[in-house]
CHARMM-style PDB file with segment names, atoms N, HN, CA, C and O in Angstrom:
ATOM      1  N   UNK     1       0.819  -1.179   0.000  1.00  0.00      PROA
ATOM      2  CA  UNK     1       0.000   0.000   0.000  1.00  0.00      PROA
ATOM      3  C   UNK     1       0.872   1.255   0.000  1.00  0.00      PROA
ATOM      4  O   UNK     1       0.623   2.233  -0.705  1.00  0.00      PROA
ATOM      5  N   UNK     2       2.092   1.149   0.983  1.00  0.00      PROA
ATOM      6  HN  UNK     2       2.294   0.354   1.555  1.00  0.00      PROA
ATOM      7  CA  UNK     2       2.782   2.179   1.113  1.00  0.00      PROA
ATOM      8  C   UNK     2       3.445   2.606  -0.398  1.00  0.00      PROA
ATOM      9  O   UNK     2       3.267   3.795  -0.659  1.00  0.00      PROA
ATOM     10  N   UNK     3       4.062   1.957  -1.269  1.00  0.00      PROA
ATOM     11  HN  UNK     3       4.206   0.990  -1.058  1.00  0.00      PROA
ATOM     12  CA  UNK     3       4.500   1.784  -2.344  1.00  0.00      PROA
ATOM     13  C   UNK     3       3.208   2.525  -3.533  1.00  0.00      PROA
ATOM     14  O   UNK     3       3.353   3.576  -4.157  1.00  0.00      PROA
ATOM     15  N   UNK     4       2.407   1.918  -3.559  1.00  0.00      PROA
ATOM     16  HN  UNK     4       2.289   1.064  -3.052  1.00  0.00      PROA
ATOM     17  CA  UNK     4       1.485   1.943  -4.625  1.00  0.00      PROA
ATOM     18  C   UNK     4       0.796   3.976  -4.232  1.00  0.00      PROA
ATOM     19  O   UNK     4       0.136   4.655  -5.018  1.00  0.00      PROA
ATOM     20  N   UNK     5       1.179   4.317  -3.105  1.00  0.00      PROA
ATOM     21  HN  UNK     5       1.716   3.766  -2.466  1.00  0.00      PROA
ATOM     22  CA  UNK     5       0.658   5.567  -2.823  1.00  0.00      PROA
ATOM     23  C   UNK     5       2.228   6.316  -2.633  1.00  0.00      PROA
ATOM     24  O   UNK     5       2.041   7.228  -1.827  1.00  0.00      PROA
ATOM     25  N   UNK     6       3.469   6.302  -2.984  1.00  0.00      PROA
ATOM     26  HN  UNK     6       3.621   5.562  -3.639  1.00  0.00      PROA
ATOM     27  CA  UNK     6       4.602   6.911  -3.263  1.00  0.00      PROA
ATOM     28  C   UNK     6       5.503   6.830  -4.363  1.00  0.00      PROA
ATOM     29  O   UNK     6       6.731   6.902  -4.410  1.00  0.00      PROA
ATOM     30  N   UNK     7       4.525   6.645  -5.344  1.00  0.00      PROA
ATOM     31  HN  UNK     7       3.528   6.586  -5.306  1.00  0.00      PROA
ATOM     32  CA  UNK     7       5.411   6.341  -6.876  1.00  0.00      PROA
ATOM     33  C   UNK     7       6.159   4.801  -6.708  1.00  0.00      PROA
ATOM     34  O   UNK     7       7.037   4.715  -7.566  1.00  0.00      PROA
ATOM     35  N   UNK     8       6.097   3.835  -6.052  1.00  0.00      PROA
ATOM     36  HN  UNK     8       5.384   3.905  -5.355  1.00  0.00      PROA
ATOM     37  CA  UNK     8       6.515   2.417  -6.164  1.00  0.00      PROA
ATOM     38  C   UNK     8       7.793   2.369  -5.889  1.00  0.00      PROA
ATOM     39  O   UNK     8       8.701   1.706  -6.392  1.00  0.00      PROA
ATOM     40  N   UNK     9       7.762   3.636  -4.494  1.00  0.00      PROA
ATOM     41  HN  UNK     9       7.025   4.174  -4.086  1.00  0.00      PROA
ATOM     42  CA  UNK     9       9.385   3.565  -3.898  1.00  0.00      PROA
ATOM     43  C   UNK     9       8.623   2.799  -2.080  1.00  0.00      PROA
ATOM     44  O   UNK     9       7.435   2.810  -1.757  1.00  0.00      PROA
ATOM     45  N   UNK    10       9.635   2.316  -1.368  1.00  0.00      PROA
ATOM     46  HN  UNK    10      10.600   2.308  -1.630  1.00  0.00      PROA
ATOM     47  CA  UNK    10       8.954   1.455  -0.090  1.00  0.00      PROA
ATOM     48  C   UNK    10       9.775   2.701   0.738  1.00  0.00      PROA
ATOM     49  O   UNK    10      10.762   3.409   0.534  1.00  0.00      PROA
ATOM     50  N   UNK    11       8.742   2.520   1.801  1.00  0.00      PROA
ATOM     51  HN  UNK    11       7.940   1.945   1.966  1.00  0.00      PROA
ATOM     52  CA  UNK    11       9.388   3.378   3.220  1.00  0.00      PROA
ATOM     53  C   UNK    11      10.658   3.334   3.557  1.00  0.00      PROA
ATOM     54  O   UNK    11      11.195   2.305   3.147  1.00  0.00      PROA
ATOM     55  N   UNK    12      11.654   4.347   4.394  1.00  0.00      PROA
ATOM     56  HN  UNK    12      11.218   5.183   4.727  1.00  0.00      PROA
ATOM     57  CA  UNK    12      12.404   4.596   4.563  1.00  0.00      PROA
ATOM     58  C   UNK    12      12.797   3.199   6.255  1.00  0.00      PROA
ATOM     59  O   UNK    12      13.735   2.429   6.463  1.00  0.00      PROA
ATOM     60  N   UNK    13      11.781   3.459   6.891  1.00  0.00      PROA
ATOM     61  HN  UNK    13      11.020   4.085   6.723  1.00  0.00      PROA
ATOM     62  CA  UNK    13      11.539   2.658   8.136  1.00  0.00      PROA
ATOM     63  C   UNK    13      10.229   1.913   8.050  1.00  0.00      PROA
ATOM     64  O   UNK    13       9.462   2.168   7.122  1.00  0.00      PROA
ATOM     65  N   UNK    14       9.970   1.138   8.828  1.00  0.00      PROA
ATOM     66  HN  UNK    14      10.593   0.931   9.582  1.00  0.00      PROA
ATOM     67  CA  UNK    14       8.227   0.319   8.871  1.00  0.00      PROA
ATOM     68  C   UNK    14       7.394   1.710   9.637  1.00  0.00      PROA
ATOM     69  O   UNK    14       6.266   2.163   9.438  1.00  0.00      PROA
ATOM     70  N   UNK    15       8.268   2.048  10.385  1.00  0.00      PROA
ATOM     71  HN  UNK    15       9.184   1.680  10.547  1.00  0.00      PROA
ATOM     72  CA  UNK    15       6.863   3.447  11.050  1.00  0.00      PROA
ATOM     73  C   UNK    15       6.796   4.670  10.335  1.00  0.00      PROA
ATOM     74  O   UNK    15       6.330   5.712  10.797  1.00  0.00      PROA
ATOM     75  N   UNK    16       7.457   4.466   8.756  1.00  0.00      PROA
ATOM     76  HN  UNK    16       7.835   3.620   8.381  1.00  0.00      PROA
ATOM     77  CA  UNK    16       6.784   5.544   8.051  1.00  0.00      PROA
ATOM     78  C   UNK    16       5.485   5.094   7.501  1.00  0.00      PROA
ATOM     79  O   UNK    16       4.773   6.011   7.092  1.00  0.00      PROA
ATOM     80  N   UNK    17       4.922   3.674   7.375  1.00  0.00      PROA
ATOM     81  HN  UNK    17       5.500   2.928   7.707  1.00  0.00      PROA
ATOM     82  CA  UNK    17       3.896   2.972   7.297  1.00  0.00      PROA
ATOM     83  C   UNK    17       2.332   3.670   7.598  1.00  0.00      PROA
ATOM     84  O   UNK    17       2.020   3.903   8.766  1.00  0.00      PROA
ATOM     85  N   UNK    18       1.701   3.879   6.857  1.00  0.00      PROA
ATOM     86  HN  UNK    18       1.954   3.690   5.908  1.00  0.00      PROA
ATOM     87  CA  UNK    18       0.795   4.590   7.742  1.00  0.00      PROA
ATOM     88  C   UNK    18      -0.510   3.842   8.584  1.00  0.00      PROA
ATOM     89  O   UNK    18      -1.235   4.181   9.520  1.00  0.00      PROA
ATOM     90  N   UNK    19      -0.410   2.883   7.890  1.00  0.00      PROA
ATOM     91  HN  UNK    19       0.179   2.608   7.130  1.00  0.00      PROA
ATOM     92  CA  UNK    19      -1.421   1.449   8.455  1.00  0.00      PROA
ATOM     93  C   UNK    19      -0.477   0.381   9.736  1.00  0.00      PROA
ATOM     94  O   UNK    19       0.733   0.339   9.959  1.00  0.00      PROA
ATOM     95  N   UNK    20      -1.346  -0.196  10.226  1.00  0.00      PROA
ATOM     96  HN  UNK    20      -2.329  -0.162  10.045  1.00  0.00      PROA
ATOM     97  CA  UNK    20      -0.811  -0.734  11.755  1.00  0.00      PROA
ATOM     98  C   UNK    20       0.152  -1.741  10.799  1.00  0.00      PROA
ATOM     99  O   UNK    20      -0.405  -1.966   9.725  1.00  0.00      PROA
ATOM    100  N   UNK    21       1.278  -2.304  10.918  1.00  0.00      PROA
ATOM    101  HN  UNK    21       1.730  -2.122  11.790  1.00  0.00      PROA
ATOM    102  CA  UNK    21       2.230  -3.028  10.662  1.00  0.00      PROA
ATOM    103  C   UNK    21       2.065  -4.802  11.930  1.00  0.00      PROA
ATOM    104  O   UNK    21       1.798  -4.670  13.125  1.00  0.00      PROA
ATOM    105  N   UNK    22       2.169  -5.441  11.637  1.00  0.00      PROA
ATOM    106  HN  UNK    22       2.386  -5.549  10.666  1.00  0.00      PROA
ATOM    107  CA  UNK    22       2.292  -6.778  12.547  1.00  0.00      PROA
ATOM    108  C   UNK    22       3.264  -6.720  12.898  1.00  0.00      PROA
ATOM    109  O   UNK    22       4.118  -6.370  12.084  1.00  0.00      PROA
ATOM    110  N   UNK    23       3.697  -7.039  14.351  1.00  0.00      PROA
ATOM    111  HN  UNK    23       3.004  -7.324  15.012  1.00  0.00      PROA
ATOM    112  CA  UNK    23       4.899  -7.547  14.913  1.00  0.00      PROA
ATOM    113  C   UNK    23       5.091  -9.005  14.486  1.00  0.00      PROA
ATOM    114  O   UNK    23       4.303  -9.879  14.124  1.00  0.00      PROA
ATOM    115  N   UNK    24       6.234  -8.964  14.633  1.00  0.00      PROA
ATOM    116  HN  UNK    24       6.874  -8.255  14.927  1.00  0.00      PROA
ATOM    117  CA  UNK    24       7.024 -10.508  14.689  1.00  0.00      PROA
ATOM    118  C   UNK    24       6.747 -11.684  16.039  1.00  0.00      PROA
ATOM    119  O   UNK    24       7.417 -11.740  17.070  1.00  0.00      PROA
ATOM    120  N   UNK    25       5.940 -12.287  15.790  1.00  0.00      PROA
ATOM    121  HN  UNK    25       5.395 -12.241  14.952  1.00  0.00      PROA
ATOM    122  CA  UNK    25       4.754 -13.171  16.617  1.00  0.00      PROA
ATOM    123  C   UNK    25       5.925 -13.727  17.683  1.00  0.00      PROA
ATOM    124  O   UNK    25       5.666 -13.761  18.886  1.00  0.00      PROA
ATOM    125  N   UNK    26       7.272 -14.174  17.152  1.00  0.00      PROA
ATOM    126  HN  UNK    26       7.482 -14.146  16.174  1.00  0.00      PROA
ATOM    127  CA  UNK    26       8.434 -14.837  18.341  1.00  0.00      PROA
ATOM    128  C   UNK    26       9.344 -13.675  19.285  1.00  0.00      PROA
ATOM    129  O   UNK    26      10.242 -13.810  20.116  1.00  0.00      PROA
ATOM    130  N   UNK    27       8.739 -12.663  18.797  1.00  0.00      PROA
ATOM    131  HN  UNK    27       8.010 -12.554  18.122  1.00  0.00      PROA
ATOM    132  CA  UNK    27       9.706 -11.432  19.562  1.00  0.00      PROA
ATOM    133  C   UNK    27       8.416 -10.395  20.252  1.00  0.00      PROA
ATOM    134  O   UNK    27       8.453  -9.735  21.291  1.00  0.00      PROA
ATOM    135  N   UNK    28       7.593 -10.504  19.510  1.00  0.00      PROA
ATOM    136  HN  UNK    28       7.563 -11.039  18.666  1.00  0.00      PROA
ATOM    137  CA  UNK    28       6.505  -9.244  19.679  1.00  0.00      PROA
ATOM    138  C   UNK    28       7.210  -7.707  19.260  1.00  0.00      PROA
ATOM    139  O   UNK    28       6.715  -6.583  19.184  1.00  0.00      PROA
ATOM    140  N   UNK    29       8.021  -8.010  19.127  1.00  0.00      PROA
ATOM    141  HN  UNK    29       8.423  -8.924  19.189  1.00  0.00      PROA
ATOM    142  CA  UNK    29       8.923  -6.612  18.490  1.00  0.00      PROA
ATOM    143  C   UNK    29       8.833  -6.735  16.908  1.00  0.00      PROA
ATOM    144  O   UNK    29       8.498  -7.667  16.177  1.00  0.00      PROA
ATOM    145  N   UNK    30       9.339  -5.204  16.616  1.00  0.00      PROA
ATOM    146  HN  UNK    30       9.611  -4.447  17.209  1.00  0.00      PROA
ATOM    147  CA  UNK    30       8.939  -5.388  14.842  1.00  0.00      PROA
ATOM    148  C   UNK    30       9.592  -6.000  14.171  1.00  0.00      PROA
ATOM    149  O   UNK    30      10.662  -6.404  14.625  1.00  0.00      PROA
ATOM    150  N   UNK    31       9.210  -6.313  12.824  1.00  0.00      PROA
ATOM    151  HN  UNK    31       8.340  -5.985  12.456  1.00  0.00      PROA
ATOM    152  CA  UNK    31      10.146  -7.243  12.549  1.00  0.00      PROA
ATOM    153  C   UNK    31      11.419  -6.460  11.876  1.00  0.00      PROA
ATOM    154  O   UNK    31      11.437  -5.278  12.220  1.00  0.00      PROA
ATOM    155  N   UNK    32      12.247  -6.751  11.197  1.00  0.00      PROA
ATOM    156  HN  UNK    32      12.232  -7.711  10.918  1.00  0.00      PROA
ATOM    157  CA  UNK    32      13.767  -6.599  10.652  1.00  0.00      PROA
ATOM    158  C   UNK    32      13.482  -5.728   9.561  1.00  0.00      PROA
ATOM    159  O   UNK    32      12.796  -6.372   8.768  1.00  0.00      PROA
ATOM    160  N   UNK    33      13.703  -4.438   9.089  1.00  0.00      PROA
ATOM    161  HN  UNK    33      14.260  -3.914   9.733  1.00  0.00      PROA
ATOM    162  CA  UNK    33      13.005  -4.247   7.644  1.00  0.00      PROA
ATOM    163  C   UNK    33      14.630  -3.198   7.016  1.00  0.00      PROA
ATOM    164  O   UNK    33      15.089  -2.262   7.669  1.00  0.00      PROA
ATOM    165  N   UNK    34      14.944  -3.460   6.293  1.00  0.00      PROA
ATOM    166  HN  UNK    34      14.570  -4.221   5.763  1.00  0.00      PROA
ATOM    167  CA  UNK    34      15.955  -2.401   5.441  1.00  0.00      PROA
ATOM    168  C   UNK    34      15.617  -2.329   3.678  1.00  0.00      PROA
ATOM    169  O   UNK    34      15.360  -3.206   2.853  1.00  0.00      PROA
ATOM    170  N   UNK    35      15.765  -0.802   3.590  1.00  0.00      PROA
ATOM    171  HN  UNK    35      15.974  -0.090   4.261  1.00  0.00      PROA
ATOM    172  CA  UNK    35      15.106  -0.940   1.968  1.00  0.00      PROA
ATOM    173  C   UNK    35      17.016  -0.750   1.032  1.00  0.00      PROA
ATOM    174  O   UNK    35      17.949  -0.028   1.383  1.00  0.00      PROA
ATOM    175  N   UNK    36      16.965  -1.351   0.288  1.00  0.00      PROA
ATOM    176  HN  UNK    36      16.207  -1.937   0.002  1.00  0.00      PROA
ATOM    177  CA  UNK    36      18.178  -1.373  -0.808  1.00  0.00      PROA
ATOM    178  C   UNK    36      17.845  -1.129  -1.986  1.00  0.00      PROA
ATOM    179  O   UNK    36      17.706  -1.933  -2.908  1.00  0.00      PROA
ATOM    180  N   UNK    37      17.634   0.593  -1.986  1.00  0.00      PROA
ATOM    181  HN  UNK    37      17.747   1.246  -1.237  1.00  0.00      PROA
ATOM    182  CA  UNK    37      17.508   0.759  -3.765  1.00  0.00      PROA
ATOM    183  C   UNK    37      15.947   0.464  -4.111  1.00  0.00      PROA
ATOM    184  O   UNK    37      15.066   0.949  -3.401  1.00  0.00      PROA
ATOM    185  N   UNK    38      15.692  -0.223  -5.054  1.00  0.00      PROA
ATOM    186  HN  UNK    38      16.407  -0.617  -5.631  1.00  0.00      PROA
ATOM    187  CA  UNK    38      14.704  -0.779  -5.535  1.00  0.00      PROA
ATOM    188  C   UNK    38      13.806  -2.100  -4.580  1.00  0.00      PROA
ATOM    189  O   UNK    38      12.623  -2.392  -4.753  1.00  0.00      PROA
ATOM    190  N   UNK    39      14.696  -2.709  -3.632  1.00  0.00      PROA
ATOM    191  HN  UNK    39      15.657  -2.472  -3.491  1.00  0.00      PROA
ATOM    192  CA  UNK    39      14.428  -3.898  -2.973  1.00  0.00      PROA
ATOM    193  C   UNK    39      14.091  -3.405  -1.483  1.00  0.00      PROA
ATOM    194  O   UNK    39      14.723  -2.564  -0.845  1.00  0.00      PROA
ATOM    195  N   UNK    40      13.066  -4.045  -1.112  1.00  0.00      PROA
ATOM    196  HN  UNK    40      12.552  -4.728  -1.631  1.00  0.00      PROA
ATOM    197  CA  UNK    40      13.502  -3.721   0.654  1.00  0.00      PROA
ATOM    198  C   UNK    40      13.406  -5.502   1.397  1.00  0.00      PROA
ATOM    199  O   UNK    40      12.928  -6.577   1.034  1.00  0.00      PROA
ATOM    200  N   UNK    41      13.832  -5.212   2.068  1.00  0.00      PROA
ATOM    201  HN  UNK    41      14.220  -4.339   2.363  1.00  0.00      PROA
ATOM    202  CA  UNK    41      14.123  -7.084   2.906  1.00  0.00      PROA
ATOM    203  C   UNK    41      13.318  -7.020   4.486  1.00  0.00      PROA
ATOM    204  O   UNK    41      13.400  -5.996   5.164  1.00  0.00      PROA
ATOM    205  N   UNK    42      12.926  -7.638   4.729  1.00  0.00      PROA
ATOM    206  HN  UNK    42      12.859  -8.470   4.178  1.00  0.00      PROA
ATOM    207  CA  UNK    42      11.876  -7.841   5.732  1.00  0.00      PROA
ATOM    208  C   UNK    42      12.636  -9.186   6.671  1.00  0.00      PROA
ATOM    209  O   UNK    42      13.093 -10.081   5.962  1.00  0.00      PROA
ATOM    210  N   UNK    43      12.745  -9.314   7.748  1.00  0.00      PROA
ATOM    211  HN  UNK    43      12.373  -8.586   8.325  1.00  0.00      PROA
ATOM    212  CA  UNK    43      13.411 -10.719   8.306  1.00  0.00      PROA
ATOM    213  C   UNK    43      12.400 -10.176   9.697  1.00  0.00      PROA
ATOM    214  O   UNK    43      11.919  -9.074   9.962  1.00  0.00      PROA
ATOM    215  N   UNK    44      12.338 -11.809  10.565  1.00  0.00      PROA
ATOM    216  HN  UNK    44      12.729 -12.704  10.350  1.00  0.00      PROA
ATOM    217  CA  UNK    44      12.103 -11.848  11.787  1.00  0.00      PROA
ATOM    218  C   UNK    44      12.953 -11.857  12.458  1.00  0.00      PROA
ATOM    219  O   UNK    44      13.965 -11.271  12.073  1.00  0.00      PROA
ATOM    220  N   UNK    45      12.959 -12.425  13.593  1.00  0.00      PROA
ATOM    221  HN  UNK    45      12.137 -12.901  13.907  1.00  0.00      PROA
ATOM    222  CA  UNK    45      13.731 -12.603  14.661  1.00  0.00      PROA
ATOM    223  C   UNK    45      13.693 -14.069  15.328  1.00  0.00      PROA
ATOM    224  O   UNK    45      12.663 -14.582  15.765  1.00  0.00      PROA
ATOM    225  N   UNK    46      15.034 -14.695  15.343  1.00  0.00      PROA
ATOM    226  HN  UNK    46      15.871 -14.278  14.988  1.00  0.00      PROA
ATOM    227  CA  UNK    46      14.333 -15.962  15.781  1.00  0.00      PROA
ATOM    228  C   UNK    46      14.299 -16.126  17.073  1.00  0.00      PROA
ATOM    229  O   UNK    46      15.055 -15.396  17.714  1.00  0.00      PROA
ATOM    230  N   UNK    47      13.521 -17.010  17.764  1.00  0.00      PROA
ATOM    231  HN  UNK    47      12.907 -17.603  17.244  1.00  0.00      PROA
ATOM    232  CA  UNK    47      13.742 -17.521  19.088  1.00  0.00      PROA
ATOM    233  C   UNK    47      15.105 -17.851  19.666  1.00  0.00      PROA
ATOM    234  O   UNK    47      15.926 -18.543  19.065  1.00  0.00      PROA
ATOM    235  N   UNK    48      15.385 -17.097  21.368  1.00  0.00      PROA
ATOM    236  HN  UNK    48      14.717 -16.534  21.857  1.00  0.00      PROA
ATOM    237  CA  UNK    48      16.356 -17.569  21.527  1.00  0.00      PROA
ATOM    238  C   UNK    48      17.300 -18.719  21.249  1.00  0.00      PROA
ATOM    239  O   UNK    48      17.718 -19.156  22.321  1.00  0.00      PROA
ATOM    240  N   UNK    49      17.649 -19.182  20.510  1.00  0.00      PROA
ATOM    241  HN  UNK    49      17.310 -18.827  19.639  1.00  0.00      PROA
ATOM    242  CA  UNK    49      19.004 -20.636  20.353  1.00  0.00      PROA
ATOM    243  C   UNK    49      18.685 -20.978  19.421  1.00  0.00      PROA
ATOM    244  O   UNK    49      19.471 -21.830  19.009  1.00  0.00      PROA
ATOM    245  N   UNK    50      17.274 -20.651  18.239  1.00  0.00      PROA
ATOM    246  HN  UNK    50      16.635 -19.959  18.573  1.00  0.00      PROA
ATOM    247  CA  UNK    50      17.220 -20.863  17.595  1.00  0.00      PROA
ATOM    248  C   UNK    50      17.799 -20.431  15.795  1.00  0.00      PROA
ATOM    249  O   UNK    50      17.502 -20.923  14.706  1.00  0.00      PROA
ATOM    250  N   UNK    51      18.736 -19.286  16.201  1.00  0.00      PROA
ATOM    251  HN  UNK    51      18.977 -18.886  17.086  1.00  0.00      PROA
ATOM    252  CA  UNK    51      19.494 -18.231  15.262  1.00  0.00      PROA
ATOM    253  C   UNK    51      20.185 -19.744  14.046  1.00  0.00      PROA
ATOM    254  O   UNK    51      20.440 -19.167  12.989  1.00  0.00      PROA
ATOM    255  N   UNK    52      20.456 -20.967  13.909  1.00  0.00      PROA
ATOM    256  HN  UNK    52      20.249 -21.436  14.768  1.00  0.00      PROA
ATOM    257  CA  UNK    52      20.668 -21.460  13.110  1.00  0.00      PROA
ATOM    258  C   UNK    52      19.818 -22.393  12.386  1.00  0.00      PROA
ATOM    259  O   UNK    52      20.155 -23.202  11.521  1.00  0.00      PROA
ATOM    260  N   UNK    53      18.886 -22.204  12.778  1.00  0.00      PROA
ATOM    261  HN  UNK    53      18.613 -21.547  13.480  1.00  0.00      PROA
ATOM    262  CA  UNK    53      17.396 -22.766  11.929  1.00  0.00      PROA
ATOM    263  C   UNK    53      17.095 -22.164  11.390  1.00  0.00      PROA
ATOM    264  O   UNK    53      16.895 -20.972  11.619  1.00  0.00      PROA
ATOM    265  N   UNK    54      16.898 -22.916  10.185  1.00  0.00      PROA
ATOM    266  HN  UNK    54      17.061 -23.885  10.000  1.00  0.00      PROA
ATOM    267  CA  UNK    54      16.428 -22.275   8.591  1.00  0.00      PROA
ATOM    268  C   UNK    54      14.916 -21.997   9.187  1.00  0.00      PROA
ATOM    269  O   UNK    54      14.490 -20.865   9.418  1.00  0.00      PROA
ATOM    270  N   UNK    55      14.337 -22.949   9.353  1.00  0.00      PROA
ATOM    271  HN  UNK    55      14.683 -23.868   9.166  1.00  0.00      PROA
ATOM    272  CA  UNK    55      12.702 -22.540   9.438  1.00  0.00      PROA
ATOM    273  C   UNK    55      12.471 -21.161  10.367  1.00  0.00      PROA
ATOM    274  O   UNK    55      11.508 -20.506   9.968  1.00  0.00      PROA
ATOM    275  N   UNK    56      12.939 -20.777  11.152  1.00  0.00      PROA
ATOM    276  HN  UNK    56      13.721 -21.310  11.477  1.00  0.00      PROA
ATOM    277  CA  UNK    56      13.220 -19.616  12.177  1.00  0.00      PROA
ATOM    278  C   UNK    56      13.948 -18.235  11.773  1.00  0.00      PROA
ATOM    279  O   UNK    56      13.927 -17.190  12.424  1.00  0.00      PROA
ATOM    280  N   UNK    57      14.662 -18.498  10.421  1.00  0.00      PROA
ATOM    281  HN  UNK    57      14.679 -19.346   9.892  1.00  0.00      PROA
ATOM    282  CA  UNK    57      15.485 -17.270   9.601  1.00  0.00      PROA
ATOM    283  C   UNK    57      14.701 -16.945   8.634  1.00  0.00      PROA
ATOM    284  O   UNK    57      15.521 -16.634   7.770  1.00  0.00      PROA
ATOM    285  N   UNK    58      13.612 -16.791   8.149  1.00  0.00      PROA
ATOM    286  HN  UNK    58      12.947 -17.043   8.851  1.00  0.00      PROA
ATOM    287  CA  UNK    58      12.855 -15.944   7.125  1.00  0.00      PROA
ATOM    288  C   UNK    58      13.339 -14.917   6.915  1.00  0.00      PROA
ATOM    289  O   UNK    58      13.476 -14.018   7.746  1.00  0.00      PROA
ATOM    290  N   UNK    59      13.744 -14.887   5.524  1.00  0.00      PROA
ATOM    291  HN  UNK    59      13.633 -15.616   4.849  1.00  0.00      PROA
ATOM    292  CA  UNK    59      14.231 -13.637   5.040  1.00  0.00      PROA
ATOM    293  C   UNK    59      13.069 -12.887   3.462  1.00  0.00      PROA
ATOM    294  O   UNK    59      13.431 -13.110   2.306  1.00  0.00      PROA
ATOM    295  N   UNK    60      12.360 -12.436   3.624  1.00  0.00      PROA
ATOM    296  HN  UNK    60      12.067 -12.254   4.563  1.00  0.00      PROA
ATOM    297  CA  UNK    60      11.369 -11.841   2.426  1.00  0.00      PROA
ATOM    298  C   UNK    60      12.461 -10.729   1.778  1.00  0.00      PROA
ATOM    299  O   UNK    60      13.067  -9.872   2.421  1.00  0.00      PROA
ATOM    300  N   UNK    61      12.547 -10.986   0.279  1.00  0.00      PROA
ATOM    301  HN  UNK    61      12.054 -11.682  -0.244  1.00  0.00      PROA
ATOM    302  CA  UNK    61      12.880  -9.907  -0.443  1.00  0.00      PROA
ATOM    303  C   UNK    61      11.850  -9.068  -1.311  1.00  0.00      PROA
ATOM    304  O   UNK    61      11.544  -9.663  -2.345  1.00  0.00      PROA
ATOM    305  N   UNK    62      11.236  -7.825  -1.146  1.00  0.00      PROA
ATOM    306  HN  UNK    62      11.485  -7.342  -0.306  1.00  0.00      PROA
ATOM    307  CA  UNK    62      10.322  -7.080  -1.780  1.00  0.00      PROA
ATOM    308  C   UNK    62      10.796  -6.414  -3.031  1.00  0.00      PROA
ATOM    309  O   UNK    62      11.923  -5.924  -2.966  1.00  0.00      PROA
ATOM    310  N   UNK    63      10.086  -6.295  -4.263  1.00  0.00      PROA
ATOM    311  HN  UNK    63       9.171  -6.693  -4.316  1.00  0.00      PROA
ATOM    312  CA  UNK    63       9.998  -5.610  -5.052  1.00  0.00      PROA
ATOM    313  C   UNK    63       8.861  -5.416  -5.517  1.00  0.00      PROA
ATOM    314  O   UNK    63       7.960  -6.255  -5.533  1.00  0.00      PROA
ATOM    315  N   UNK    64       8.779  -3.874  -6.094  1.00  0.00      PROA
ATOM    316  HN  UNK    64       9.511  -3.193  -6.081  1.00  0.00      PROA
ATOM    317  CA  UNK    64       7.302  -3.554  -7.004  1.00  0.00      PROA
ATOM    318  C   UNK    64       7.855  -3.750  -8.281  1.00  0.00      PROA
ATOM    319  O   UNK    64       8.954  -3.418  -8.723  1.00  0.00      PROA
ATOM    320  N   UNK    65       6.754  -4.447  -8.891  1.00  0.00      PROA
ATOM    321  HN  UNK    65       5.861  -4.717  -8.532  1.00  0.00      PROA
ATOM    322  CA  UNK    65       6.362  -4.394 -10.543  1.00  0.00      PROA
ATOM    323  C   UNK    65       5.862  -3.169 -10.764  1.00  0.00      PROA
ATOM    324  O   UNK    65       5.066  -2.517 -10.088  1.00  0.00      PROA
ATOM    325  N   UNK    66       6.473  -2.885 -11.907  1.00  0.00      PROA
ATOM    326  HN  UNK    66       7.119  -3.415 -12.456  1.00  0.00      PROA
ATOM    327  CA  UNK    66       5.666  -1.888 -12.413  1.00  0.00      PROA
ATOM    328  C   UNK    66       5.197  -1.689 -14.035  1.00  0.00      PROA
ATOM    329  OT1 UNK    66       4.468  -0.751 -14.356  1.00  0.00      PROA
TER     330      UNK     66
END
C-alpha cells in the first residue's frame, strides 16, 4: 500500500507505514526491515538458540512491478 501511494518507492523505516504493521509473533517486536535501492528485505527474529534454523530465519525480499 505504502508503495502503490509513493510512486513504487517502499518506506524509509516500517513506522513511516501509515497502516498498523504486525509484529514478529516470536519477539513481539517489529520485525527486521531495510530498503536497498529498488528492494527492501523484511526478516524476523528468531527464538532464543534458535538463530541457526532455517525454518526460524525468514528472510522476504520485496519488489514492485511496475
Amino acid at each position: 500500500m505504502y508503495a502503490a501511494d509513493h510512486g513504487g518507492k517502499w518506506p524509509d523505516s516500517l513506522a513511516d507505514v501509515d497502516v498498523p504493521v504486525p509484529v514478529d509473533p516470536f519477539t513481539g517486536k517489529p520485525f527486521l526491515y531495510k530498503r536497498d535501492g529498488v528492494t527492501a528485505h523484511l526478516r524476523g527474529s528468531p527464538p532464543p538458540g534458535m538463530e541457526n534454523v532455517p525454518v526460524y530465519n525468514l528472510h522476504y525480499e520485496l519488489t514492485v512491478q511496475k
